[in-house]
C-alpha positions in Angstrom: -64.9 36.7 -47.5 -64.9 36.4 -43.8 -65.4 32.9 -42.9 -65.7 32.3 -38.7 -67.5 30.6 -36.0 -69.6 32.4 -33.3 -66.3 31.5 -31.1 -63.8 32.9 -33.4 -65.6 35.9 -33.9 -65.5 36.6 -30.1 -62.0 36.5 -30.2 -62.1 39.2 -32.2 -63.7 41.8 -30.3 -65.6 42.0 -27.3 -68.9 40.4 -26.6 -70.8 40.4 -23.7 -73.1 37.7 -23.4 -73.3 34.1 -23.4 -72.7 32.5 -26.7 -71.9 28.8 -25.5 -75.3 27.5 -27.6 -74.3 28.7 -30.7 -70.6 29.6 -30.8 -70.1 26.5 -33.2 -72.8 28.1 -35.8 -70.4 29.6 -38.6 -71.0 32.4 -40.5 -69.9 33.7 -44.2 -69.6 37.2 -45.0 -71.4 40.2 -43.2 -73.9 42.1 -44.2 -75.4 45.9 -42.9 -78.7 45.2 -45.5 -81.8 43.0 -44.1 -82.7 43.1 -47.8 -79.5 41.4 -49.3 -78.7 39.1 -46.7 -77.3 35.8 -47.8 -77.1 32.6 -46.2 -74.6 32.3 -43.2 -74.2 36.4 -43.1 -73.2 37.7 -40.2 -76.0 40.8 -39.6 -74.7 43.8 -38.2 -77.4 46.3 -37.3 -76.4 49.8 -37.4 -78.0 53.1 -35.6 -78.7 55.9 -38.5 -80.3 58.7 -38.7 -83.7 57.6 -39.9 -84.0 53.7 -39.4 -82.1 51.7 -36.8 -80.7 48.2 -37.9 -82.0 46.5 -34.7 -85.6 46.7 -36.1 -84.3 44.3 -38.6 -82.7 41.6 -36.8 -85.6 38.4 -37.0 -86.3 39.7 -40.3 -82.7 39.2 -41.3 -82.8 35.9 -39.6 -85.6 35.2 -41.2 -83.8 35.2 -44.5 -80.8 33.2 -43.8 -78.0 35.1 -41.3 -76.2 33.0 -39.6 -76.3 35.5 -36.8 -76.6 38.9 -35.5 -74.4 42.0 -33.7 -76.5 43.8 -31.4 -75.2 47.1 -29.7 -75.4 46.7 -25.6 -77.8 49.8 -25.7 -80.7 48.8 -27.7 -83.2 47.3 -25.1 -85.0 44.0 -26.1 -82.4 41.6 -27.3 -83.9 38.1 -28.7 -83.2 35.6 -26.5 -84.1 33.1 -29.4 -81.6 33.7 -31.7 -77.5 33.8 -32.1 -77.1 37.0 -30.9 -74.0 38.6 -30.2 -74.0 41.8 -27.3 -71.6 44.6 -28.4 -70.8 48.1 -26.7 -71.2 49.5 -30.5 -71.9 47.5 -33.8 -70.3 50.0 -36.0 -66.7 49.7 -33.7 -67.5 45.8 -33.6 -67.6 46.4 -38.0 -64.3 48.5 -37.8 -62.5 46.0 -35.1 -63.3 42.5 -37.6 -62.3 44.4 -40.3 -58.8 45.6 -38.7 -58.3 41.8 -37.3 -59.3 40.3 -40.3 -56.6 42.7 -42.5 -54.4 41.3 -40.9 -55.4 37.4 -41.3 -54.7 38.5 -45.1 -51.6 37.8 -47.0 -52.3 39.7 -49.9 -51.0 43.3 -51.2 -53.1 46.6 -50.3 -53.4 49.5 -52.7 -54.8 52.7 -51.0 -56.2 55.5 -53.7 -57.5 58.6 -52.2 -58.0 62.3 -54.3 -60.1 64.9 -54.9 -60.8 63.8 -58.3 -60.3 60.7 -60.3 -59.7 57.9 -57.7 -63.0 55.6 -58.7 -61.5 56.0 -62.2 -58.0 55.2 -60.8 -59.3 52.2 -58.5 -61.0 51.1 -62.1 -57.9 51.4 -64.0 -55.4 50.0 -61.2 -57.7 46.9 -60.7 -57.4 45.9 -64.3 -54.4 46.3 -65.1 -53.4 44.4 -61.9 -55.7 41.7 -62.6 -53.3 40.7 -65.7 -50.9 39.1 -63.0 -53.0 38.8 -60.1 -56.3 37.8 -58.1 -57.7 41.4 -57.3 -61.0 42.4 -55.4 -61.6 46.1 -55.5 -63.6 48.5 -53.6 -67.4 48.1 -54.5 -68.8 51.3 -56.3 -68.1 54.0 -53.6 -67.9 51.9 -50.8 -65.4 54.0 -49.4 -65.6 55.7 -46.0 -66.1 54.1 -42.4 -68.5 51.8 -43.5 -67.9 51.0 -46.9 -64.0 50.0 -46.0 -64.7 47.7 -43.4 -67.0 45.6 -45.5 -65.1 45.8 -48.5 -61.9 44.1 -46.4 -64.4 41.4 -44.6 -65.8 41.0 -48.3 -61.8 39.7 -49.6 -61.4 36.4 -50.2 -58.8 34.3 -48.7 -56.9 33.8 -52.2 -56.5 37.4 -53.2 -53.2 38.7 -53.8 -54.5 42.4 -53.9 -56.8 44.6 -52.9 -57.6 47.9 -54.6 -59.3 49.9 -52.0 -60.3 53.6 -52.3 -60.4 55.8 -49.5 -62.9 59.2 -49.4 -63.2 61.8 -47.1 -64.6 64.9 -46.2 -62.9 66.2 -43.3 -59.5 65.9 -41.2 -59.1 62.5 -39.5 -61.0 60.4 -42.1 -58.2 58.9 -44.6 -55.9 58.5 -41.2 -58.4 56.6 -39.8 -59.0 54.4 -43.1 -55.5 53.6 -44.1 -55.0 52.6 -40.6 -57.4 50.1 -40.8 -56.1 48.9 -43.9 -52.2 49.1 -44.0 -51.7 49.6 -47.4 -48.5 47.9 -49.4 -48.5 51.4 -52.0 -50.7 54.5 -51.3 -51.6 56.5 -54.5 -53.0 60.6 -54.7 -54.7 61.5 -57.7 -54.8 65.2 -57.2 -56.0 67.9 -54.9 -58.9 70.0 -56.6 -61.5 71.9 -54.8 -64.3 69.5 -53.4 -64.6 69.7 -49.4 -63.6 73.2 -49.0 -66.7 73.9 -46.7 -64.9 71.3 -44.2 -61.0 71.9 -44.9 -61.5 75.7 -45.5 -58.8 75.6 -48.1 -56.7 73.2 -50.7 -53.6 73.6 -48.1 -56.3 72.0 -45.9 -57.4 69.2 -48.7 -54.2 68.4 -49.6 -53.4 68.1 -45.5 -56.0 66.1 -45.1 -55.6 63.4 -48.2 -51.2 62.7 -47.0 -53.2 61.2 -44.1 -52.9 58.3 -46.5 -49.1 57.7 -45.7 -50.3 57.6 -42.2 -50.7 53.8 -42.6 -48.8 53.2 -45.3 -46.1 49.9 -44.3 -42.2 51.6 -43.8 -40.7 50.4 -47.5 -43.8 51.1 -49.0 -44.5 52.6 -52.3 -45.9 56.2 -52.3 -47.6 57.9 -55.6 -48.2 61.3 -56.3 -48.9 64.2 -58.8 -45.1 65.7 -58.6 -46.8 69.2 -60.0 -48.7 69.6 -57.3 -46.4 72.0 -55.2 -49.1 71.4 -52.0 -47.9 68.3 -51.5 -44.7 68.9 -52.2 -44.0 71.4 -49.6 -46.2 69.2 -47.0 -43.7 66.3 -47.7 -40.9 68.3 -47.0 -41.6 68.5 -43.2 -42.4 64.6 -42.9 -40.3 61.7 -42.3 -40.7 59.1 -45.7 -39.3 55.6 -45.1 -41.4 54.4 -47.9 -40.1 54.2 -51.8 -41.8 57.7 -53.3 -42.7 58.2 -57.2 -44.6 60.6 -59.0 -46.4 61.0 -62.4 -48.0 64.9 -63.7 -47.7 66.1 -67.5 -44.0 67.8 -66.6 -40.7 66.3 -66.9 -39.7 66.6 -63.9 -41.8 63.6 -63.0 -41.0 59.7 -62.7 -43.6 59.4 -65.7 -44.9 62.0 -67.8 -46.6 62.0 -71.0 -44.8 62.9 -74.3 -47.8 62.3 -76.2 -51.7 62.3 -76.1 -54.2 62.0 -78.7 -57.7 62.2 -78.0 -60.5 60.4 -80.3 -64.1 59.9 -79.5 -63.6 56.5 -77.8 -60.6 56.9 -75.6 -56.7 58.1 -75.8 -53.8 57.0 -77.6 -50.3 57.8 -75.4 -46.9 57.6 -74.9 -44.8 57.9 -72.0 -41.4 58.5 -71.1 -40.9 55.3 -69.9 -41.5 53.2 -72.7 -41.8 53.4 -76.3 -45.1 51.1 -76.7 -48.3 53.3 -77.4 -50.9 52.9 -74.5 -54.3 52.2 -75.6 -56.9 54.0 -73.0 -60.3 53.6 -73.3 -61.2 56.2 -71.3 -61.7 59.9 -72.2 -59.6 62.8 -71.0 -56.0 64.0 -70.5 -56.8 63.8 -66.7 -57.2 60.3 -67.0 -54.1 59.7 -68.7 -52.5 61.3 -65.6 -54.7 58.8 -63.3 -53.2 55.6 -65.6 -49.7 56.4 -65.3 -50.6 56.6 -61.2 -51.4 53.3 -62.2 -48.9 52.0 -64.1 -46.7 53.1 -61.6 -47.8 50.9 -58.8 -48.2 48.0 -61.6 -44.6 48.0 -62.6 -43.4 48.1 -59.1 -45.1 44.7 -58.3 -44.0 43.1 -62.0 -46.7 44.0 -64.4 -44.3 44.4 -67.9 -45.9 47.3 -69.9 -47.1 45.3 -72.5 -49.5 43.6 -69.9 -50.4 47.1 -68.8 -51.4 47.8 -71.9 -53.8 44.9 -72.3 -55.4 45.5 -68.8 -56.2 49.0 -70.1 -58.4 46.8 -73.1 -60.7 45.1 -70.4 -61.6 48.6 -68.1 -64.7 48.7 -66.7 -65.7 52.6 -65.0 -67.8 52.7 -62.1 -71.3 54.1 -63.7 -71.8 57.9 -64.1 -67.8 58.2 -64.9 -67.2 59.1 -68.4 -70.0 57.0 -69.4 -70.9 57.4 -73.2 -74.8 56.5 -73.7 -76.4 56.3 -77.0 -78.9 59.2 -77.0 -82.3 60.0 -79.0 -81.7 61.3 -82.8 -78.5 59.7 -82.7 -76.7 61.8 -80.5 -74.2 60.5 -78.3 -74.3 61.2 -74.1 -71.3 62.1 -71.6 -72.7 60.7 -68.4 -70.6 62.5 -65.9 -72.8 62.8 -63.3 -71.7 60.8 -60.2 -69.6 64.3 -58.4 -68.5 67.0 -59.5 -66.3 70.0 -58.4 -64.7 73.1 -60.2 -61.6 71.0 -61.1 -63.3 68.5 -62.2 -65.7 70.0 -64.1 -63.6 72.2 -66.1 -60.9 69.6 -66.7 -64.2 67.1 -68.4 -65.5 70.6 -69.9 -62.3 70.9 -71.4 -62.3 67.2 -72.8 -65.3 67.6 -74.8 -64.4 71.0 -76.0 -61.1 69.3 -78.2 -63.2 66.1 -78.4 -63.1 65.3 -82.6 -65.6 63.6 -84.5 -68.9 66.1 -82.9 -70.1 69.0 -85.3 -72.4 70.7 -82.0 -71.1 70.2 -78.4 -73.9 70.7 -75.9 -73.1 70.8 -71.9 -75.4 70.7 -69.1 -74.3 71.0 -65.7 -75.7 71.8 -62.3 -74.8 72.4 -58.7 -71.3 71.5 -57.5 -71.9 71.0 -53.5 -69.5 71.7 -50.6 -68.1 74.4 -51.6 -68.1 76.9 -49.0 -69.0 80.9 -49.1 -67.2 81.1 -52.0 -69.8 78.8 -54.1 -71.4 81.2 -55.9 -67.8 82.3 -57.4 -66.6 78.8 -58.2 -69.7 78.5 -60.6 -69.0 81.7 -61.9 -65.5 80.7 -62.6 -66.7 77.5 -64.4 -68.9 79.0 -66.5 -66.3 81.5 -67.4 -64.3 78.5 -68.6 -66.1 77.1 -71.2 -65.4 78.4 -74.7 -67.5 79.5 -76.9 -65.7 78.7 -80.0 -66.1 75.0 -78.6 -69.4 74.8 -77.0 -72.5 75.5 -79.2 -74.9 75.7 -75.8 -74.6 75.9 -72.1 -77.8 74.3 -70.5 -77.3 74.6 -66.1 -79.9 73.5 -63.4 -80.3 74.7 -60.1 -79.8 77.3 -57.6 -75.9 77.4 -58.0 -76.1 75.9 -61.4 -77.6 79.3 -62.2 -74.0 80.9 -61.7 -72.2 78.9 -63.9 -75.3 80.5 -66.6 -73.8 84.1 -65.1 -70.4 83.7 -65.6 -70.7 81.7 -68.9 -72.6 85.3 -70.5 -70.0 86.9 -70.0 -68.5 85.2 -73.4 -72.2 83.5 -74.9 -74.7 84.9 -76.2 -78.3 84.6 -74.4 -79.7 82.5 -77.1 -76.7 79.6 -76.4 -77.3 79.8 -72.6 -79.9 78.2 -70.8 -80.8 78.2 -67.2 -83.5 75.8 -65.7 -84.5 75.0 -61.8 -87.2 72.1 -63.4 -85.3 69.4 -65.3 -88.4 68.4 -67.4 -88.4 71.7 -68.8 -84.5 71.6 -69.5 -84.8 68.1 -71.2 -87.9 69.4 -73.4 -86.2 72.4 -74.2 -83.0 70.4 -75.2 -84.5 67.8 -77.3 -84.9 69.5 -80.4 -80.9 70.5 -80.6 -80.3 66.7 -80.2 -79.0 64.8 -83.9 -76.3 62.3 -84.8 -73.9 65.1 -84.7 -74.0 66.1 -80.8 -72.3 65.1 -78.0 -73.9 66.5 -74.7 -72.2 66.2 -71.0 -74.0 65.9 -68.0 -72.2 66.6 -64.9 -73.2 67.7 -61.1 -72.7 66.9 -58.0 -74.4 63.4 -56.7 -77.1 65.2 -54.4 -78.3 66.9 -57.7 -79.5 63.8 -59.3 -79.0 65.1 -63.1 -78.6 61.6 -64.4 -82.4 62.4 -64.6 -81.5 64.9 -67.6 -79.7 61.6 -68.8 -82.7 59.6 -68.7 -84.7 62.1 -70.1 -82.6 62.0 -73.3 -80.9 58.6 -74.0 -82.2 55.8 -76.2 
């Protein structure tokens, strides 16, 4: 992590008081969080919505920071403590992280997508890690503020960096990859989630080759080569980077020639080898998001072999494809961290040809963002799911509700539920439960249906 003096820091961007007392106090890492400072932090208070940071400052000091940011605006600076006067402590955040980048000599791997790039970042990380120190991006730590303090979080002897890039309008992943001037620049997919901001996937797929924007010329560029979006887009741009692609035809760099599913991952092959790939991760989908992986892996010297025993030691970000033991010995699909149309039929799909599950139970609620045509994308979801597969359709919420509508267009009304109180779904749910049921959870984050979880695991 960052390691600097008061002095060196002010070389770095622009402060605007007097700092000859304390420019010689040193500082270790930074920290937005007055709760989880550590000793030596640097403390940089930001303006939100409800709290502002600079209410925190002595307390943070109080627990160990070496020192402070404080924007030039905020009256009543301490004149006690080493304070540092900035025009604006989120732009001072950006600026360390941009400066300290490029203190780094270490290899940058950008992952943006609609779907799948947590998962990705997961995979990419561990089968990296087989040849190399890698940090990764922390949870979702992903946007303007997450970025920076994953980069200033990177120790000086890593030799990558797996950092994942969100966004939910135009501007955002330019902006990011920027900042941190990746070696190889990976796409998952475009799907559906952000439509209310982009207006369209033309507009989402747009908005995610931002990623090339800082992308270093002889790069390495990954993407879905069945995704005709992105192909067409990169027909009008100049590419001075290397440029592969992965997707299930054979048309592709790497494809798949063969996936089996069991209840505890997927067995594969590609066309690019003839070992079989062990994934312990559920879904077809993430097959697709390995070989994005594998990719980037084999261009920096990872053998295949070694591929195959980073995919042995993955470890998904919670809420991804997480199986929980459940009461009565059922078994739980946690999918509950996001969710959008793609995504949710592509995970509806998985459990649907899962073996090894006599009654197949899915409960899904609201997918967010979606624009006027919300209602209709729930509709469409719940027209998806088959009824020869799924013994019961349990939704929540106001949208969730649609997914119910569409879903009776195929089930009948005593294997479709709709609920707008989660208690009442999880008591109503409870007696289906036995050592023969797998149940998937899945909504969008602001939903909060890892409640339902709760409500029914061991």
């Amino acid at each position: 992590m960052i390691e600097k003096t008061v002095q060196q820091l002010a070389n770095m961007i622009q402060v605007h008081n007097d700092i000859s007392s304390f420019q010689d106090q040193t500082v270790q890492g930074v920290s937005i969080n007055s709760k989880s400072i550590q000793q030596g932090n640097l403390f940089i208070p930001l303006k939100g919505e409800k709290h502002d940071g600079h209410e925190f400052v002595e307390q943070a000091m109080r627990q160990g920071a070496g020192a402070s940011l404080w924007q030039k605006d905020v009256p009543n600076p301490p004149t006690n403590l080493p304070i540092l006067i900035v025009d604006d402590t989120l732009e001072a955040l950006q600026q360390l992280a941009r400066v300290y980048r490029d203190e780094l000599s270490l290899k940058v791997v950008a992952v943006t997508g609609s779907n799948g790039k947590t998962t990705t970042k997961d995979i990419l990380a561990e089968v990296l890690s087989v040849k190399y120190k890698v940090q990764k991006t922390s949870g979702n730590f992903n946007n303007h503020i997450g970025l920076p303090l994953t980069i200033l979080g990177l120790q000086k002897d890593t030799e990558v960096a797996v950092l994942e890039m969100g966004m939910s309008n135009f501007g955002e992943i330019d902006f990011l990859t920027k900042m941190a001037k990746p070696d190889a620049a990976i796409i998952t997919n475009i799907g559906d989630a952000h439509l209310q901001e982009l207006g369209s996937r033309e507009g989402i797929a747009k908005a995610k080759l931002e990623i090339v924007n800082g992308l270093k010329s002889g790069g390495l560029f990954v993407y879905p080569g069945d995704e005709p979006l992105i192909v067409s887009q990169l027909m009008h741009m100049d590419k001075p980077w290397k440029i592969r692609t992965f997707g299930k035809s054979a048309k592709n760099d790497y494809y798949p020639t063969k996936i089996e599913m069991s209840a505890t991952g997927s067995l594969f092959t590609i066309n690019q080898s003839d070992i079989t790939f062990n994934l312990p991760i559920l879904g077809e989908y993430n097959v697709l998001n390995s070989m994005a992986a594998m990719i980037v892996a084999r261009e920096w010297g990872v053998s295949f072999s070694s591929i195959n025993e980073g995919f042995s030691k993955i470890k998904l970000t919670q809420m991804r494809l997480e199986m929980i033991p459940g009461i009565n010995g059922c078994q739980i699909l946690n999918d509950a961290y996001n969710a959008s149309p793609t995504s949710m039929k592509a995970v509806i799909d998985l459990v649907a040809d899962l073996p090894g599950f006599d009654k197949k139970i899915v409960v899904l609620g609201d997918m967010l963002e979606l624009g006027p045509q919300e209602q209709e994308f729930h509709k469409e979801v719940g027209r998806h799911i088959r009824p020869e597969k799924i013994n019961y359709v349990y939704t929540y919420g106001k949208l969730g509700k649609h997914i119910a509508v569409g879903a009776k267009e195929k089930f009948d009304t005593n294997r479709c539920f709709s609920f707008t109180d989660k208690t009442a779904l999880i008591e109503h749910l409870k007696p289906k439960l036995d050592k023969q049921t797998i149940v998937l959870v899945k909504a969008s984050r602001g939903i909060r249906l890892e409640e339902v979880v709760e409500g029914i695991k061991m």
